[in-house]
TINUDREN-401856 format. One record per residue (C-alpha): residue number from 1; residue in three letters; x negated, y negated, z. Coordinates in nm, 2 decimals, always signed. Layout:
<vexfis>
<vexfi num="NUM" residuo="ALA" xx="X" yy="Y" zz="Z"/>
...
</vexfis>
This chain:
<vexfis>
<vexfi num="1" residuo="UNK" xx="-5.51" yy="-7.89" zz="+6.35"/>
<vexfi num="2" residuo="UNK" xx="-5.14" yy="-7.78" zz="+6.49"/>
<vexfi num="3" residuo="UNK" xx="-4.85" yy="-7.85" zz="+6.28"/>
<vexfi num="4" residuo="UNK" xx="-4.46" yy="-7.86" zz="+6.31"/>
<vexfi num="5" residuo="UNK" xx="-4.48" yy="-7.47" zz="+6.18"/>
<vexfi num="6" residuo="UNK" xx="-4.74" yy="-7.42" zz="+6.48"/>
<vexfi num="7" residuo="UNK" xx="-4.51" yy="-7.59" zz="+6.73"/>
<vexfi num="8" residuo="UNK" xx="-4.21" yy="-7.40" zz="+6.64"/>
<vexfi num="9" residuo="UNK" xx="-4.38" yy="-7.09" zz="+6.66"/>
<vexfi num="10" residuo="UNK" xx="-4.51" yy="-7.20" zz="+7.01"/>
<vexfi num="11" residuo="UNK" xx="-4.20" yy="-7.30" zz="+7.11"/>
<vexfi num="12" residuo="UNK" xx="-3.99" yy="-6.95" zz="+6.97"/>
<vexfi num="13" residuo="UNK" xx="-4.25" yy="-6.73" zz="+7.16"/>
<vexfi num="14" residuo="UNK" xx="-4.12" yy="-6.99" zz="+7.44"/>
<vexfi num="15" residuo="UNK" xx="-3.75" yy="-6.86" zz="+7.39"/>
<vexfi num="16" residuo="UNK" xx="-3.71" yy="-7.23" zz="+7.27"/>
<vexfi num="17" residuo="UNK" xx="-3.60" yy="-7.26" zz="+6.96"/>
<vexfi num="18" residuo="UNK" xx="-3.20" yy="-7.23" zz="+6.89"/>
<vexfi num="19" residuo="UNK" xx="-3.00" yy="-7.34" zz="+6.59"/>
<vexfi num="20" residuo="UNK" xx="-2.64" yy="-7.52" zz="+6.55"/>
<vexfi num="21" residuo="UNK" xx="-2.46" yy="-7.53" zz="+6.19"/>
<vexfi num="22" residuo="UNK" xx="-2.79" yy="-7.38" zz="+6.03"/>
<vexfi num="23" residuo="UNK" xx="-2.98" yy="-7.69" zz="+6.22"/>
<vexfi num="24" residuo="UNK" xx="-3.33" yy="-7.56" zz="+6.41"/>
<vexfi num="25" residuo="UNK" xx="-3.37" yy="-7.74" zz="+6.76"/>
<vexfi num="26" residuo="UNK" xx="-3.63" yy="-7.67" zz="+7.08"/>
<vexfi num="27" residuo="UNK" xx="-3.45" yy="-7.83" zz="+7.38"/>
<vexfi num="28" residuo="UNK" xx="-3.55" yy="-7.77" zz="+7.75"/>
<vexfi num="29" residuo="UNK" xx="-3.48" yy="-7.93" zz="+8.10"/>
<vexfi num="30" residuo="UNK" xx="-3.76" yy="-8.18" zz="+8.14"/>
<vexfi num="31" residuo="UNK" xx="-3.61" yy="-8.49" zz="+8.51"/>
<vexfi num="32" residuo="UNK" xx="-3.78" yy="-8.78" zz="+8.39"/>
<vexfi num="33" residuo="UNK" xx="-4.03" yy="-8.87" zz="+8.58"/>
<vexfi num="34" residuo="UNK" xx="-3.95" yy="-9.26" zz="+8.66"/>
<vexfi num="35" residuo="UNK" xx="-3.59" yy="-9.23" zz="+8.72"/>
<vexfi num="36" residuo="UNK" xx="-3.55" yy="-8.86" zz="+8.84"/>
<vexfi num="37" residuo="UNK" xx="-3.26" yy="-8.81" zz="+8.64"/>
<vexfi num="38" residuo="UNK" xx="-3.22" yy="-8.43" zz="+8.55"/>
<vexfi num="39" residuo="UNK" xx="-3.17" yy="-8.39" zz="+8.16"/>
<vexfi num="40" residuo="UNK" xx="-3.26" yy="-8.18" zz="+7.86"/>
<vexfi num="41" residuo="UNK" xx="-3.53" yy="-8.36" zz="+7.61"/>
<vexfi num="42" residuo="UNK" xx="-3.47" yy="-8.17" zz="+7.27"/>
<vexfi num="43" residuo="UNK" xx="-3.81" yy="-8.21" zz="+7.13"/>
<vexfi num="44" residuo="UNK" xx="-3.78" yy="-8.13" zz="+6.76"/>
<vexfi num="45" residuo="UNK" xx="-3.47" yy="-8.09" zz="+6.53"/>
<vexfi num="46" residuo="UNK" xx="-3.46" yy="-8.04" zz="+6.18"/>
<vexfi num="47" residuo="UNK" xx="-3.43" yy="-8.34" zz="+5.96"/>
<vexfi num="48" residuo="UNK" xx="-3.03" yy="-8.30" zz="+5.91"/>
<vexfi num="49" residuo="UNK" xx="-2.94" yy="-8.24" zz="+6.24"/>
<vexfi num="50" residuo="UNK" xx="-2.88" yy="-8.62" zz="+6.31"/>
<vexfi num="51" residuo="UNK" xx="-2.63" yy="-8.72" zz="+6.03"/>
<vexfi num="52" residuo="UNK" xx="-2.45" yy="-8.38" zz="+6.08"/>
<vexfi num="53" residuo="UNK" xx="-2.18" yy="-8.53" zz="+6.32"/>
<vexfi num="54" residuo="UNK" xx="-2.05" yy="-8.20" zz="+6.44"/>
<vexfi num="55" residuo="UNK" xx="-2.39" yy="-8.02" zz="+6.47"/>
<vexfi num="56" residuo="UNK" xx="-2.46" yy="-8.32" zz="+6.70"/>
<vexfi num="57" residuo="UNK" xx="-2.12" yy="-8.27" zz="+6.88"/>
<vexfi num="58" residuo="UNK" xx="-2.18" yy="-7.87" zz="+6.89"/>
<vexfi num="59" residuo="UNK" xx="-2.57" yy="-7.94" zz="+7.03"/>
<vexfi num="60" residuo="UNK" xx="-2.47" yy="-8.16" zz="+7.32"/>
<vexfi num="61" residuo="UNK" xx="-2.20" yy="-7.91" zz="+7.43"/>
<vexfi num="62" residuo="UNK" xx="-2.47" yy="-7.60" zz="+7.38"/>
<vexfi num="63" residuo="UNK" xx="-2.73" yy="-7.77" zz="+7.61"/>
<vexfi num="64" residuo="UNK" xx="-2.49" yy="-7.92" zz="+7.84"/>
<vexfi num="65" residuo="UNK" xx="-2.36" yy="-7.54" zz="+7.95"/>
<vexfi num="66" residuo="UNK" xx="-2.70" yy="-7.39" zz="+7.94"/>
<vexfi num="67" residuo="UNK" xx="-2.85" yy="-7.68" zz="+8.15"/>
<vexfi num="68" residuo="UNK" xx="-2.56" yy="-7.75" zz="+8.40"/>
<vexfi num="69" residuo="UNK" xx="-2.77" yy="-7.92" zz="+8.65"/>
<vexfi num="70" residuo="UNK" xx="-2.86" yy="-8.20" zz="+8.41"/>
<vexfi num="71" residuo="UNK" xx="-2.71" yy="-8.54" zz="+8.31"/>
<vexfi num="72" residuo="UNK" xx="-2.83" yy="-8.66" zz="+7.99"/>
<vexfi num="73" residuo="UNK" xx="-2.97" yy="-8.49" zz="+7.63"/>
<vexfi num="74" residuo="UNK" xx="-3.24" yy="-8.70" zz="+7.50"/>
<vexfi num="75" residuo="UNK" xx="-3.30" yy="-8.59" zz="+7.05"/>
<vexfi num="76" residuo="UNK" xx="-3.59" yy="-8.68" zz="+6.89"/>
<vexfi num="77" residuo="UNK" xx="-3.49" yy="-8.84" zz="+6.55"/>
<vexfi num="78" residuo="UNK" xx="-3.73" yy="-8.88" zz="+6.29"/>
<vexfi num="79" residuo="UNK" xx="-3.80" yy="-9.22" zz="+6.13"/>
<vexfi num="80" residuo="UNK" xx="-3.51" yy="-9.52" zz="+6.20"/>
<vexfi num="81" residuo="UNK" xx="-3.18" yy="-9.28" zz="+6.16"/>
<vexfi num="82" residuo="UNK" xx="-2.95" yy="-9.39" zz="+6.41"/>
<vexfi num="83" residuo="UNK" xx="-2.70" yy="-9.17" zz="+6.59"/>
<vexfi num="84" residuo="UNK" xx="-2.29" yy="-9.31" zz="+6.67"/>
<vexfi num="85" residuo="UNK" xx="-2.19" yy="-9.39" zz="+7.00"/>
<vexfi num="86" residuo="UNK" xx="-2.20" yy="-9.27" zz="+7.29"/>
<vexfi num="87" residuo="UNK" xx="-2.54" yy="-9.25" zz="+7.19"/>
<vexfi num="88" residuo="UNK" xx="-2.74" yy="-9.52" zz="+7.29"/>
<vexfi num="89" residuo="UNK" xx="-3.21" yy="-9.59" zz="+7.20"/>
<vexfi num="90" residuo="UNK" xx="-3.40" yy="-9.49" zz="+7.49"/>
<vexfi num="91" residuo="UNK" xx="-3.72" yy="-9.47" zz="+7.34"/>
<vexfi num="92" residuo="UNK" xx="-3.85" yy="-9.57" zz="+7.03"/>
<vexfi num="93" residuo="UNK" xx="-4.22" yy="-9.50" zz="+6.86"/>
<vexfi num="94" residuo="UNK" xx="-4.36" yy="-9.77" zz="+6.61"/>
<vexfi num="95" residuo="UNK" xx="-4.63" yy="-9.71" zz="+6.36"/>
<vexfi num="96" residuo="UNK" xx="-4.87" yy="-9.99" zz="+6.31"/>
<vexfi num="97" residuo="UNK" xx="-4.88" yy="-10.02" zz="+5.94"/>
<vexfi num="98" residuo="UNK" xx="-5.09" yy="-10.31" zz="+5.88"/>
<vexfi num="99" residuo="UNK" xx="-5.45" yy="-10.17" zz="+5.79"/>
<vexfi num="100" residuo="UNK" xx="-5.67" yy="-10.14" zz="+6.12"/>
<vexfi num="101" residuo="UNK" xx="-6.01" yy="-10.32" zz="+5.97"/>
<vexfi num="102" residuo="UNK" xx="-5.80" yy="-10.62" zz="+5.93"/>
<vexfi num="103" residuo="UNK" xx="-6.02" yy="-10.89" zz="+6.00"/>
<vexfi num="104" residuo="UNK" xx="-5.92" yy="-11.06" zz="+6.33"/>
<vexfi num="105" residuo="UNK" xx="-6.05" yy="-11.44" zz="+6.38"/>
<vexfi num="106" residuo="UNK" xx="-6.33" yy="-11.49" zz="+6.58"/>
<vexfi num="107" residuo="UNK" xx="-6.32" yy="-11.58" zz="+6.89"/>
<vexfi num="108" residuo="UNK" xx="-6.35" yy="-11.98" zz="+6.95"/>
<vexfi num="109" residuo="UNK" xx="-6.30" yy="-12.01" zz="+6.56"/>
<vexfi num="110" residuo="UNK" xx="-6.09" yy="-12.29" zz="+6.44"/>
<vexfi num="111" residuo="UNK" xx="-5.73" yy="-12.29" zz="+6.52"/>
<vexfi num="112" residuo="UNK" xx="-5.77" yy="-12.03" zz="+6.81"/>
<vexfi num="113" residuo="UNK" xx="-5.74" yy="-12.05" zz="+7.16"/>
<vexfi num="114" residuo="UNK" xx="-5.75" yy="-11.73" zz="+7.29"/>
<vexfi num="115" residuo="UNK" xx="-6.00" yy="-11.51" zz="+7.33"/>
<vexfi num="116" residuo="UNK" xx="-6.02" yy="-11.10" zz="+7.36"/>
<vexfi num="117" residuo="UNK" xx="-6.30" yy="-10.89" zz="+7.53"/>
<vexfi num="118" residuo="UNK" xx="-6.32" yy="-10.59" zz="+7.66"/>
<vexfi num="119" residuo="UNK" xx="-6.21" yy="-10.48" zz="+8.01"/>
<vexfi num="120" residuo="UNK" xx="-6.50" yy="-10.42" zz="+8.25"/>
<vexfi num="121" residuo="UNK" xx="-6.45" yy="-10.24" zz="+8.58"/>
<vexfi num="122" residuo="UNK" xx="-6.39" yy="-10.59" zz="+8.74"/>
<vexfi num="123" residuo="UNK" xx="-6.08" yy="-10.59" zz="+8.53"/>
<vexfi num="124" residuo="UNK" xx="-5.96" yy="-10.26" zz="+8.68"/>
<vexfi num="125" residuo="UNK" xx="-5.69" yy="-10.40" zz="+8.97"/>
<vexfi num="126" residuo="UNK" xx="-5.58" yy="-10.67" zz="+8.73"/>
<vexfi num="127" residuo="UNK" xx="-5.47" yy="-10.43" zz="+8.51"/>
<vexfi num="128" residuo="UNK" xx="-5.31" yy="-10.20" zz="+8.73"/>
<vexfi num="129" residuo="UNK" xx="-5.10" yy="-10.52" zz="+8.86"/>
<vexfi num="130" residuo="UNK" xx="-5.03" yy="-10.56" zz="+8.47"/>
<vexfi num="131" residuo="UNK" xx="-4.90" yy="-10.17" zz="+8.43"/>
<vexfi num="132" residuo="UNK" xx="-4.72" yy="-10.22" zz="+8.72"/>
<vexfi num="133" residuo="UNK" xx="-4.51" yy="-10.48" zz="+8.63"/>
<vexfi num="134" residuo="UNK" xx="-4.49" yy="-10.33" zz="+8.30"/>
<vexfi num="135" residuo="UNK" xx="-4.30" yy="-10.01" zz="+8.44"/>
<vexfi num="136" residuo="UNK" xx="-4.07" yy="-10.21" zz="+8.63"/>
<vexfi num="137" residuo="UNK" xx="-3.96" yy="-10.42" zz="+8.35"/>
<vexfi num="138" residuo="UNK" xx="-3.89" yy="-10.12" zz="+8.17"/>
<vexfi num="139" residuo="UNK" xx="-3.66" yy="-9.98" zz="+8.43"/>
<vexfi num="140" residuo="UNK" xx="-3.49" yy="-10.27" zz="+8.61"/>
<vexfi num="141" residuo="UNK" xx="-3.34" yy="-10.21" zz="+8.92"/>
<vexfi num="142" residuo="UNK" xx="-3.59" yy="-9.90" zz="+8.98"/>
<vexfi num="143" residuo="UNK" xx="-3.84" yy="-10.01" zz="+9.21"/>
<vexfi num="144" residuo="UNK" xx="-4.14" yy="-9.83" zz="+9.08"/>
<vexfi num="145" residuo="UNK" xx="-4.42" yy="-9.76" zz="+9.36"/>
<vexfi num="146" residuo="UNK" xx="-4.74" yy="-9.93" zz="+9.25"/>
<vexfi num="147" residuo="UNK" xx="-4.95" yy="-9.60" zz="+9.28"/>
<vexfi num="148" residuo="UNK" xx="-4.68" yy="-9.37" zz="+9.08"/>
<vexfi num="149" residuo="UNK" xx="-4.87" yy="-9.07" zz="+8.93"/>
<vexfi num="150" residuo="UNK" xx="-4.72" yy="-9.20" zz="+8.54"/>
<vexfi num="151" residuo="UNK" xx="-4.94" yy="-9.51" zz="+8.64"/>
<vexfi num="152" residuo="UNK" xx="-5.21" yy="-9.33" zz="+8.76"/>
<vexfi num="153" residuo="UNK" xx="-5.23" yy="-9.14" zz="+8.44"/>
<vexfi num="154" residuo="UNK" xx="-5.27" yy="-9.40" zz="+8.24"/>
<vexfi num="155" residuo="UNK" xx="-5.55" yy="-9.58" zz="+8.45"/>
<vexfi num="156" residuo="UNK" xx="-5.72" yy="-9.29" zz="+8.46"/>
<vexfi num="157" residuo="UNK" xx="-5.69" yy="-9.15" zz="+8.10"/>
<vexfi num="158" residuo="UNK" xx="-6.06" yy="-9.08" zz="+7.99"/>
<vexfi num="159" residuo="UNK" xx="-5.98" yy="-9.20" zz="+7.64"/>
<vexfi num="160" residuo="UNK" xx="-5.82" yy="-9.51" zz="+7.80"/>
<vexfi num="161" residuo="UNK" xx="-5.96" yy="-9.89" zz="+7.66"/>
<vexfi num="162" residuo="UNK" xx="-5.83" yy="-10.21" zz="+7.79"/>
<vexfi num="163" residuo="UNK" xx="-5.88" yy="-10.56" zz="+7.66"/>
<vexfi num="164" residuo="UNK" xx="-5.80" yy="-10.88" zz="+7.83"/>
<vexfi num="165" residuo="UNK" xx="-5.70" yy="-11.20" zz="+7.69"/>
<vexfi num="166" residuo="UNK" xx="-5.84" yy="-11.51" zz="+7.81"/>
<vexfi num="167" residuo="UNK" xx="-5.79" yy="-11.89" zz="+7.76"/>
<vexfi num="168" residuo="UNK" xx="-6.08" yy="-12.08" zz="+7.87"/>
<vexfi num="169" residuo="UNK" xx="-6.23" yy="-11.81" zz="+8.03"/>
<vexfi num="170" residuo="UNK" xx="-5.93" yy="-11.74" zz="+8.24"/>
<vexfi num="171" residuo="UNK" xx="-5.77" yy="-11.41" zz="+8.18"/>
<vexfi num="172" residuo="UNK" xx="-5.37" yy="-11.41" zz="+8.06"/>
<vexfi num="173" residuo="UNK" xx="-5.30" yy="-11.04" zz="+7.99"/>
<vexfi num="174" residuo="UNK" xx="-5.39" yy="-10.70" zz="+7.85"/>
<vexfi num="175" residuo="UNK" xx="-5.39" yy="-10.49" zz="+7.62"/>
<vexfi num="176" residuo="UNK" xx="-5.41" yy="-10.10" zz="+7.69"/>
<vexfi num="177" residuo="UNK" xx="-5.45" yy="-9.82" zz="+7.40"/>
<vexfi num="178" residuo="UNK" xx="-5.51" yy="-9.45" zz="+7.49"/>
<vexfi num="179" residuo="UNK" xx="-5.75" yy="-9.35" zz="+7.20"/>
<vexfi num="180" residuo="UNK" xx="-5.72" yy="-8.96" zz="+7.27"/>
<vexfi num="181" residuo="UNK" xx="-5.32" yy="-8.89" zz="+7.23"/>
<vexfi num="182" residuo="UNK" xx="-5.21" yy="-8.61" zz="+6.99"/>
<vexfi num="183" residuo="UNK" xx="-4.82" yy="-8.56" zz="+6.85"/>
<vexfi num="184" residuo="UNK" xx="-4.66" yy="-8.21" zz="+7.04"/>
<vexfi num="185" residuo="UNK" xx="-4.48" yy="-8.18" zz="+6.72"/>
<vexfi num="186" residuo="UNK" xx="-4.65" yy="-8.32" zz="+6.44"/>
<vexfi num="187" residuo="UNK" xx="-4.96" yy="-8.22" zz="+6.58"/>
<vexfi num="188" residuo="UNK" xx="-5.11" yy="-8.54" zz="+6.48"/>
<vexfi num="189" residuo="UNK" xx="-5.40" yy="-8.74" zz="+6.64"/>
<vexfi num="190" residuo="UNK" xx="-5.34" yy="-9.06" zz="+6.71"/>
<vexfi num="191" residuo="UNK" xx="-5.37" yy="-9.37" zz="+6.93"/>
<vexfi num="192" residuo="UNK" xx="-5.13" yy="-9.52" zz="+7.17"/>
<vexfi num="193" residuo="UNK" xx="-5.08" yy="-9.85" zz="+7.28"/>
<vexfi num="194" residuo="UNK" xx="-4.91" yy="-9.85" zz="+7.62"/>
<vexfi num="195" residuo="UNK" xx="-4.91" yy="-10.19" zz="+7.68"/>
<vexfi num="196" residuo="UNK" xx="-4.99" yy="-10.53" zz="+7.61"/>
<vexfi num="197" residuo="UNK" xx="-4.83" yy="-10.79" zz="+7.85"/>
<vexfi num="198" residuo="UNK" xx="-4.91" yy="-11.13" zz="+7.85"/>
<vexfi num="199" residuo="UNK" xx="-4.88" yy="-11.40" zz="+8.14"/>
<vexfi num="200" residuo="UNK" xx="-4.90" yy="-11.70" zz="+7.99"/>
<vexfi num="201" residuo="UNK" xx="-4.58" yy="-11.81" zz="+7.72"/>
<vexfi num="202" residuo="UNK" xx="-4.76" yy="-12.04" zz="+7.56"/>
<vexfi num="203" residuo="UNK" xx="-5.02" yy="-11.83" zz="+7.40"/>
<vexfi num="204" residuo="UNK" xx="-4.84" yy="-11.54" zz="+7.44"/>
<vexfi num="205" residuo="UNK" xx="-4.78" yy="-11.49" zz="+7.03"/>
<vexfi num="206" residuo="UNK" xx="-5.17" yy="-11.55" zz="+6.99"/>
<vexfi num="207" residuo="UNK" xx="-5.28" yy="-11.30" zz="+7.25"/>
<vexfi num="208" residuo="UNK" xx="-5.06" yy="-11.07" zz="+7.14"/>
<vexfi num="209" residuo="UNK" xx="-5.15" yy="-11.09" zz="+6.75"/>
<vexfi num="210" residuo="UNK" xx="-5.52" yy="-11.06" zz="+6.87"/>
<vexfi num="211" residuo="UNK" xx="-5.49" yy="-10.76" zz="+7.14"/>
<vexfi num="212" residuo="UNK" xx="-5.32" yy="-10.56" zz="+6.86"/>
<vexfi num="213" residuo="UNK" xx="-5.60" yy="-10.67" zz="+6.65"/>
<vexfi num="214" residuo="UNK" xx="-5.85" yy="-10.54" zz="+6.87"/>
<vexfi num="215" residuo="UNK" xx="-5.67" yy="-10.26" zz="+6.97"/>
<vexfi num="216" residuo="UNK" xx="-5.63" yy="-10.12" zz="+6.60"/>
<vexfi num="217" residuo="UNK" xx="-6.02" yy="-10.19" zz="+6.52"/>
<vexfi num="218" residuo="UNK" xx="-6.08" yy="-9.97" zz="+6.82"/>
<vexfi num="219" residuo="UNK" xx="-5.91" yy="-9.70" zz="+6.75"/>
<vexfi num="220" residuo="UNK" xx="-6.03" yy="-9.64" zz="+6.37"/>
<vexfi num="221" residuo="UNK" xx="-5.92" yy="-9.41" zz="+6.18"/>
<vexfi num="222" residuo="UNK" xx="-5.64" yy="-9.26" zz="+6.37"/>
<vexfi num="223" residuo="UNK" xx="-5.29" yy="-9.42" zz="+6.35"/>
<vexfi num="224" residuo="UNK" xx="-5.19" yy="-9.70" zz="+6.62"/>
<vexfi num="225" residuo="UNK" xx="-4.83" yy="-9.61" zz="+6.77"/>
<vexfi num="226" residuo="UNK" xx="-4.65" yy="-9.80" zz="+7.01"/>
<vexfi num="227" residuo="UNK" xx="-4.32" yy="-9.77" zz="+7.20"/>
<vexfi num="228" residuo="UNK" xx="-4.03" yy="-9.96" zz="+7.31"/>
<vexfi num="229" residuo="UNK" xx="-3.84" yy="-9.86" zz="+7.59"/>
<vexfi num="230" residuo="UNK" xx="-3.46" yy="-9.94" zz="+7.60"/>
<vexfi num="231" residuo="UNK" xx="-3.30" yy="-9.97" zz="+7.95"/>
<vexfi num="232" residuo="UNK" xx="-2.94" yy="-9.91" zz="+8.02"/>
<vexfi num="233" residuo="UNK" xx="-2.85" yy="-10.26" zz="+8.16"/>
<vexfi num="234" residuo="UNK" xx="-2.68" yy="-10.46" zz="+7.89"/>
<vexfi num="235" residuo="UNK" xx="-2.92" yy="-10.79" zz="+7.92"/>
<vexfi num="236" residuo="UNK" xx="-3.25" yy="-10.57" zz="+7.93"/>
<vexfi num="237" residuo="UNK" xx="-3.11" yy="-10.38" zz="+7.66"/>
<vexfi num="238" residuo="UNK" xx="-3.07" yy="-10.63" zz="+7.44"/>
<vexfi num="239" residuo="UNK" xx="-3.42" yy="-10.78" zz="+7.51"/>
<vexfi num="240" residuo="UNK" xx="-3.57" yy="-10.48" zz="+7.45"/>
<vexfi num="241" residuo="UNK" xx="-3.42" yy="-10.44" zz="+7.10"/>
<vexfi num="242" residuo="UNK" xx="-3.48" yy="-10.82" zz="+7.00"/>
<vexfi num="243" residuo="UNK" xx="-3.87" yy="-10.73" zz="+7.08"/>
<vexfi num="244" residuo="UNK" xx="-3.81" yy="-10.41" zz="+6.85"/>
<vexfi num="245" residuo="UNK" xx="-3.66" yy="-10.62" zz="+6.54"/>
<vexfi num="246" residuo="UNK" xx="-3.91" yy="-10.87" zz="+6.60"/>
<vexfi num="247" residuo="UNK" xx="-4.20" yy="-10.57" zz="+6.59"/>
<vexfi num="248" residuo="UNK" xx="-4.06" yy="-10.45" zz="+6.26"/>
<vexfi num="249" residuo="UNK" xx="-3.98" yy="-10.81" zz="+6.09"/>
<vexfi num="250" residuo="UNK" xx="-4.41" yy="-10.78" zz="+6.14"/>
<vexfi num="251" residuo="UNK" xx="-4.68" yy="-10.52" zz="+6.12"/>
<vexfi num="252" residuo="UNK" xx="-4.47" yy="-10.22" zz="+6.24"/>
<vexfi num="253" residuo="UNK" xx="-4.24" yy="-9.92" zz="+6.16"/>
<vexfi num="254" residuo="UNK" xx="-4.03" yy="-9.65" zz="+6.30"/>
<vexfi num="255" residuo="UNK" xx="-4.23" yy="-9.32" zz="+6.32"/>
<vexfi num="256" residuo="UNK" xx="-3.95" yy="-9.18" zz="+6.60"/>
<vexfi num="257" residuo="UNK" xx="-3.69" yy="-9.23" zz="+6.86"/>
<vexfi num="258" residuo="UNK" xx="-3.60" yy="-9.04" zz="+7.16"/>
<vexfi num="259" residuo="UNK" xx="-3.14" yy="-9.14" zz="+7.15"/>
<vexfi num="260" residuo="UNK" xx="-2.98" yy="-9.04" zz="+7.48"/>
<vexfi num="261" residuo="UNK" xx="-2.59" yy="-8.91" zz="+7.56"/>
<vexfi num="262" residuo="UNK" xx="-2.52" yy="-8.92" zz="+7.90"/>
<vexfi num="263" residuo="UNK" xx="-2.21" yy="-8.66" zz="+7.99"/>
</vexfis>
């Protein structure tokens, strides 16, 4: 198994790894691939980097006149730290702390409504449809093309498992985990949950308790991580950090966020 000593070695044989005020960091151009923008995505830093104010100052000016084609940093950070304005979320990783045998209720037990199965290929171009609108709703005003390769990757992923809710028999969202995923850094195995959206608002809290249900039993005994993107327009923004407070009031945790600066 790799570990962050592993990575760092990879990445100084790279000609990677730099340091700022006695801070390690491994920072490279990497456009992202929804939006296109050009920017540098510092991958690891050490823990103190992040509430050393001027080593933060001193790393965006670094990267800024090494990448000059670029427009953003993006810093992993380690567990909930924040960074100051003008940094702003753009990605954040949650652990799913609650244990994954949990027992789920059945379906059609009392009290319940919604049901959960597994996807079967019939299930295939509703949950593209679902992905789809997923991505968009992550980057509003970005019309993303319905067959972009990011989509594709996930559809295809051979560790990929959908579920779909259903009410009645009638199918009201999904639920997609890759099973296969493994931490660049950490070098940790573990399982991601890409998606879950739900169609219908009246079950939606149901279907969504029960597709992380399932998705956690499925993916026994590697750790369950899922991720909130934060988009840049104010009103998006701030829905996107209700649903994060609202994950964390619940089963989940930080495990890491990607915090952009624009210049």
């Amino acid at each position: 198994m790799n570990t962050p000593d592993d990575y760092l070695e990879r990445a100084r044989l790279a000609g990677l790894v730099d340091e700022v005020r006695g801070h390690r960091y491994v920072a490279d151009q990497y456009d992202d691939p929804f939006t296109a923008r050009p920017q540098v995505l510092v991958e690891y830093c050490d823990p103190g980097l992040p509430e050393d104010a001027e080593a933060l100052s001193e790393l965006c000016d670094r990267v800024r006149k090494r990448h000059t084609d670029t427009e953003a940093v993006l810093l992993r950070v380690s567990g909930g730290v924040p960074l100051p304005e003008p940094w702003r979320p753009r990605l954040t990783y949650i652990r799913h702390d609650r244990p994954a045998n949990a027992t789920a209720p059945r379906p059609g037990s009392p009290g319940t409504t919604v049901d959960v199965r597994p996807a079967a290929p019939g299930d295939d171009a509703r949950v593209h449809a679902w992905l789809v609108r997923a991505y968009r709703n992550a980057y509003p005003g970005l019309e993303v093309d319905a067959e972009h390769a990011g989509i594709k990757v996930v559809l295809t992923n051979p560790g990929r498992r959908s579920f779909i809710a259903q009410v009645a028999g009638v199918p009201i969202g999904h639920g997609t985990v890759l099973t296969d995923e493994r931490d660049e850094v950490t070098g940790e195995a573990f399982a991601e949950l890409v998606d879950i959206l739900i169609d219908d608002a009246e079950h939606r809290r149901e279907a969504t308790t029960a597709l992380v249900a399932a998705a956690a039993r499925a993916t026994v005994p590697r750790r369950l991580c899922g991720h909130v993107v934060h988009p840049h327009e104010p009103e998006p923004a701030r829905h996107a950090d209700m649903v994060l407070q609202t994950l964390l009031r619940s089963d989940w945790s930080v495990d890491h966020a990607f915090w952009e600066r624009t210049w």
